[in-house]
C-alpha positions in Angstrom: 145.8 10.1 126.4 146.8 13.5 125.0 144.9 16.6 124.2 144.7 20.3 124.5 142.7 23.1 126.4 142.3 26.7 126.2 140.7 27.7 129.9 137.5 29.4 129.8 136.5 31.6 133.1 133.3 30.4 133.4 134.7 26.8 134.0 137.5 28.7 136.2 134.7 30.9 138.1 132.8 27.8 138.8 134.9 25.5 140.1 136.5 28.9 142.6 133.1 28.8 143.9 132.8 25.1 144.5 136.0 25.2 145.8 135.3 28.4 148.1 131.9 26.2 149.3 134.0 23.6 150.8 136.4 25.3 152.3 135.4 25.2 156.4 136.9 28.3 157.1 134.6 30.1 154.6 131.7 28.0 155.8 132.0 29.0 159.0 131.5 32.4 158.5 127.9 33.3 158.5 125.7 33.6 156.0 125.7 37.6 155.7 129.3 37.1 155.3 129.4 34.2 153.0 127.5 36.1 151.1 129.3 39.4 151.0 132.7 37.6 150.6 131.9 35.3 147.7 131.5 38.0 144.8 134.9 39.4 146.5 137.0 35.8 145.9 135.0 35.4 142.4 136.2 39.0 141.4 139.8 38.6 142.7 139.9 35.1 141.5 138.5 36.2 137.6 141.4 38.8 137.5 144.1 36.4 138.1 142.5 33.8 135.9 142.8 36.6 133.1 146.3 36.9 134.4 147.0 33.2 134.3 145.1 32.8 130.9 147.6 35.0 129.2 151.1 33.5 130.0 150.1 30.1 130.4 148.2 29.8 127.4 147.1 26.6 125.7 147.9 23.6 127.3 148.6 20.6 126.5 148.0 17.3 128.6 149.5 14.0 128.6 147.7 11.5 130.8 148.8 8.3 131.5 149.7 5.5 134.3 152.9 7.6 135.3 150.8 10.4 136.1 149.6 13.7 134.7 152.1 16.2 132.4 151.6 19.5 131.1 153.3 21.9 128.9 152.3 25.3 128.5 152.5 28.5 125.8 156.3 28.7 127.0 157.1 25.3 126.7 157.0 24.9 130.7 156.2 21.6 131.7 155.0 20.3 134.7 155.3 16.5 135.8 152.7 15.6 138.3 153.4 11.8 139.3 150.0 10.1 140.6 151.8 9.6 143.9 151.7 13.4 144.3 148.4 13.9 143.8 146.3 15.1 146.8 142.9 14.6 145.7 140.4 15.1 142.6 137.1 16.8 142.3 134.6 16.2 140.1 132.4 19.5 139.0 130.0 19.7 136.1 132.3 21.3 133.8 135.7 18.7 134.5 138.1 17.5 137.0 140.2 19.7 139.2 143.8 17.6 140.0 144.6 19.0 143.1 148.5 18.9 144.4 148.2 20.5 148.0 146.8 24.2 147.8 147.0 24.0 143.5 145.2 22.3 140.7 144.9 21.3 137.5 141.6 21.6 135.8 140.3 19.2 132.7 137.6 20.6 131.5 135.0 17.7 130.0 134.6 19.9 127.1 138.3 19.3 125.8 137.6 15.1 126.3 135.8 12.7 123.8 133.2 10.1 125.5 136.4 7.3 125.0 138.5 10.0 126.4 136.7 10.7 129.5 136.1 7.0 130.1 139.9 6.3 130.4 140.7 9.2 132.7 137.9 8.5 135.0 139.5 4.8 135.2 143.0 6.5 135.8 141.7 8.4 138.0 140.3 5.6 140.2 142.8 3.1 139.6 145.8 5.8 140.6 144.1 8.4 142.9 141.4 6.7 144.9 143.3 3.5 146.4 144.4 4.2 150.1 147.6 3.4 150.1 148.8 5.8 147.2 147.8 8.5 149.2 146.9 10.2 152.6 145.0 13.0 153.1 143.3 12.5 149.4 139.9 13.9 148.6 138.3 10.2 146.7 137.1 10.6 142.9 133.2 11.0 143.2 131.5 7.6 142.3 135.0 5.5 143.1 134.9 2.9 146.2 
């Protein structure tokens, strides 16, 4: 499967937050705090995203039983063998492929219906079995 995206900051901003929501350390602050220091990571995360935005660029995906590839505005590309992958997470907006403390996001806005179909079937087949991985957050809805 191949295709292109363009990040958008909303999608970025929200899956930060999700993110920043699970994180125990930030949960066990209390709520004051929580609530003071989430507008902080959201503003310091937006910045860098603008950052980010600019030199990565467009990128484009390859998806596929080897794993997940990416090459960006300066023809970097990134190799990111299933077997490396640390977990997935499933938000409203797309998927975040997580490998340790990064991620690649896939937005659902950049996938057809077919599209999303087969990734959510790579995804299960490649990220959710046991034995592929250890310390692996499971794909929402997989066994």
């Amino acid at each position: 499967m191949k295709f292109q995206v363009r990040y958008r900051l909303r999608e970025y901003l929200h899956i930060v937050r999700a993110r920043a929501l699970e994180n125990p350390d930030f949960l066990a602050c209390s709520a004051l705090q929580r609530k003071l220091l989430l507008p902080v990571i959201t503003a310091a995360c937006a910045a860098l995203f603008f950052r980010k935005s600019w030199l990565v660029g467009e990128c484009h995906f390859e998806i596929d039983t080897s794993g997940v590839t990416r090459r960006s505005k300066g023809g970097r590309l990134v190799h990111l063998p299933w077997v490396e992958v640390s977990g997935v997470r499933e938000f409203p907006v797309g998927y975040l492929i997580e490998k340790g403390e990064s991620g690649m996001p896939v937005p659902f806005r950049v996938l057809s219906p077919t599209q999303r179909s087969v990734l959510a079937e790579l995804l299960r087949s490649h990220v959710a079995q046991p034995n592929n991985l250890t310390n692996q957050t499971p794909l929402r809805g997989a066994p």
